[in-house]
N, C-alpha and C positions, 0 to 999 in steps of 0.2 A: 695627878699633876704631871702634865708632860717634862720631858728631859732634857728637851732641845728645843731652842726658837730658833729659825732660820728668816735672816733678813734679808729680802730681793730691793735692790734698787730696781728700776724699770728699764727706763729709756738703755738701748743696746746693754742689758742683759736677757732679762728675761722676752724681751722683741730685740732683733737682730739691728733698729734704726733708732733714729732720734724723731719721737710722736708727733712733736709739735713740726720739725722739718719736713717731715711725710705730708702734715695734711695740707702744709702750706704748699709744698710741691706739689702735690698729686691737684690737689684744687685753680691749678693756676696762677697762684697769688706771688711765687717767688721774689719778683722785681719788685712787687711792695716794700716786699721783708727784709730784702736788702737796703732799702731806701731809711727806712724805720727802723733799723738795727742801731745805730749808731747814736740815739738820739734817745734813748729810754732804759729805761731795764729789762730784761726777757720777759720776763711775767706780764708785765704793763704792756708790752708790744703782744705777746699772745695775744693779751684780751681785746686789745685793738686791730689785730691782725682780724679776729672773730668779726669783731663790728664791720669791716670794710667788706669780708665775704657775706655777710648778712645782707649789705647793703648791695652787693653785686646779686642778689638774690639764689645765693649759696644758704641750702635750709640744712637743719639738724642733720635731716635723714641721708643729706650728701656726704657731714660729716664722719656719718656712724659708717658709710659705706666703703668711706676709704679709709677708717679707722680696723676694718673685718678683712682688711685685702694686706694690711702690715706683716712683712715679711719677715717670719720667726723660726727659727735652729729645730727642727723636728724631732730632737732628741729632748727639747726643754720643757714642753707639756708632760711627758712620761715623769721624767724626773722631779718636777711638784706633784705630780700626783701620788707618786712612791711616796717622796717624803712626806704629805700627808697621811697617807694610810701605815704609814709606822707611827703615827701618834705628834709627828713635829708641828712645833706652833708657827705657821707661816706668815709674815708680814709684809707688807711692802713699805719701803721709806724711799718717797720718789720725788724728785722737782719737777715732773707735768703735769698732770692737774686728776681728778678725780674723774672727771668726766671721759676722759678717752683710756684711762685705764681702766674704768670699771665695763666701758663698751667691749673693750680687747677682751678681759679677762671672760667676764658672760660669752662674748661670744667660742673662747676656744673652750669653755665650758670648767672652767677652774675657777670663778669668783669663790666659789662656797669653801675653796681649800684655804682661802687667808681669812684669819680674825680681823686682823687691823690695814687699813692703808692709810697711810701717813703721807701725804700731798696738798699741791694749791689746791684750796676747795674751785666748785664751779658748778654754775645749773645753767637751765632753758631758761628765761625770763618772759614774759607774756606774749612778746611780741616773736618770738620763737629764737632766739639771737642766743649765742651760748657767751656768758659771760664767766672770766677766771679771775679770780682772785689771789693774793696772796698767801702762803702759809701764813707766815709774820707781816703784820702792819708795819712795814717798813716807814711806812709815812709820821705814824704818832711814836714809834719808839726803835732803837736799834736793836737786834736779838744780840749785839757785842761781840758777836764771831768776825774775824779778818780773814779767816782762809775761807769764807759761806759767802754765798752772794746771798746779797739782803734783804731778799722773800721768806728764809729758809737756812737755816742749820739744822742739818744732818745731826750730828754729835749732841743738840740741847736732846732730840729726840730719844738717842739712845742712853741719853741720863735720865728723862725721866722710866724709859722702859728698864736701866737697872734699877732705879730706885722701889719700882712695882716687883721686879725678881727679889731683892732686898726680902720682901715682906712674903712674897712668895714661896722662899725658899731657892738654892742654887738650881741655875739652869745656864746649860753651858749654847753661847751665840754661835753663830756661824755666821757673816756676813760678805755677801756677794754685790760687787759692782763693778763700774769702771769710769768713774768718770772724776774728775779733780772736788767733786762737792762731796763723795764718797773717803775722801782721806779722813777728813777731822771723825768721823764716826766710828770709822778703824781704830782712830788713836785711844778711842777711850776704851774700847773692849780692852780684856785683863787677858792673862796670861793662860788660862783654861779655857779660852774661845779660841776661834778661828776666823781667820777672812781670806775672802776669795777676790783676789784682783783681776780682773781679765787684762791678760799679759799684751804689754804694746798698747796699753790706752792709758791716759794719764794721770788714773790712782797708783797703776802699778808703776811708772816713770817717777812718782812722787816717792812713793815707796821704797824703791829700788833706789832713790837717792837719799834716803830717811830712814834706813833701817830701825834706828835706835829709838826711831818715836812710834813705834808700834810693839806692843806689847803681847800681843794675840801670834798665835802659831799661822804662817802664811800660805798659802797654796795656790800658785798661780794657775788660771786655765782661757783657753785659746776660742773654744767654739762652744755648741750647746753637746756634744760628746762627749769632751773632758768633764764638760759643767757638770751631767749627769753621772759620770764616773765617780768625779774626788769629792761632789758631793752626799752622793749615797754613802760611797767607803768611808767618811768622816762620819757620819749620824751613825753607821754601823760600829765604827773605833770606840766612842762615845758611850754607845750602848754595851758594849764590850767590856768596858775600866767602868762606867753602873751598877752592872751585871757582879763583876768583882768584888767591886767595895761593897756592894751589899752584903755580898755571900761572906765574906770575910767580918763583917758586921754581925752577922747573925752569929758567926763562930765565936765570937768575942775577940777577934784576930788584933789585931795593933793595927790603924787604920795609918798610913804611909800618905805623905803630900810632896807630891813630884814637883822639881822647883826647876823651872826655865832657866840656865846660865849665861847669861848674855853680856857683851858687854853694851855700857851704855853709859853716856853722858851724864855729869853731875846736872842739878833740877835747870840750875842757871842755863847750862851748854842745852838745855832742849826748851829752854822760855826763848832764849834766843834761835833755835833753828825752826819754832812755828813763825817766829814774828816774819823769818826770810822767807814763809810759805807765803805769807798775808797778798790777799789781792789786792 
């Protein structure tokens, strides 16, 4: 059983841009996007954004070309790759779609390093048109998250993947992102995880004005440099206090539980500072 899961959001983490902004820019379509931004929800204007390049006679193989050209921190492949090969369980929980992540990832050559990706689904449909869907059927039911835009909570995900660690046995998260749909997923990790904000973008603005609603050990970082620094030296800390308790276990030692002292708001004072998060 691995020791660590390390959670990557996508868009400007692990690629340096925002997927869906890239292709619509690189493709020509901007002035659409703007036009239709205002009038839908993201997800819904993606997959319509697709149909109108489809119909400009924009095929797959244009998409997958400026999907291989997305400009990424050359320090960020190494360091999933390390992390894989020390045994870490790698995921992605992302709001672009399956389809231009899993083209990105095949092509820098890293799909085989994640178990799970957690995204809008999306295929080719016959007529060659890439169609995106929803995480959540916003339309038949609400996922009842206010700080998630309503394709997608981040946070239902990371309840059910604690509830699979549950059964699993303990395994300590690490979660990295940057973008305001990356808060509520933070909040739920516990106090033996970690997350990683990229500093100056607005999980960590959230954060930094929230202290008290995150529970996890925090480590902010700037570029794919730091990314691969404080995230290596954390899977290494990790495996370090493992290492420990075992050996201590095996001695018959008195096994010790290190307790985070923080201060923090009664249940009330933090029901009411999600509800100030609410979109």
């Amino acid at each position: 059983m691995t020791e660590i899961m390390v959670i990557f959001d996508f868009d400007k983490t692990i690629i340096d841009i925002d997927s869906d902004n890239w292709v619509v820019d690189e493709l020509g379509a901007t002035d659409l996007f703007n036009q239709l931004l205002p009038t839908m929800p993201w997800n819904s204007m993606m997959d319509r954004m697709m149909k109108e390049l489809h119909a400009e006679g924009k095929t797959i193989e244009d998409i997958e070309d400026v999907l291989k050209r997305v400009p990424i921190h050359p320090r960020v492949v190494p360091a999933i790759k390390t992390a894989h090969s020390l045994g870490c369980d790698l995921r992605v929980v992302s709001d672009a779609n399956l389809f231009f992540i899993e083209t990105i990832l095949n092509h820098l050559g890293i799909r085989e390093c994640f178990t799970e990706i957690n995204t809008n689904p999306s295929y080719v449909d016959e007529e060659g048109r890439l169609r995106i869907f929803p995480f959540h059927d916003f339309h038949s039911s609400s996922h009842g998250c206010n700080l998630c835009p309503p394709n997608m909570c981040k946070g239902k995900i990371i309840e059910r993947i604690q509830a699979s660690l549950a059964i699993e046995g303990q395994k300590r998260i690490i979660y990295l992102g940057d973008g305001r749909g990356d808060f509520c997923p933070m909040s739920k990790l516990k106090e033996v995880d970690y997350v990683m904000p990229r500093k100056n973008f607005p999980v960590w603005e959230l954060i930094s004005k929230n202290p008290e609603l995150v529970k996890a050990e925090i480590h902010e970082w700037t570029d794919g440099v730091e990314l691969e620094r404080i995230l290596l030296n954390l899977i290494k800390k990790i495996k370090a206090k493992n290492h420990t308790r075992k050996e201590n276990t095996a001695k018959g030692g008195k096994r010790t539980k290190s307790v985070q002292i923080c201060e923090v708001g009664t249940k009330m004072q933090k029901d009411q500072k999600f509800k100030d998060l609410e979109l």
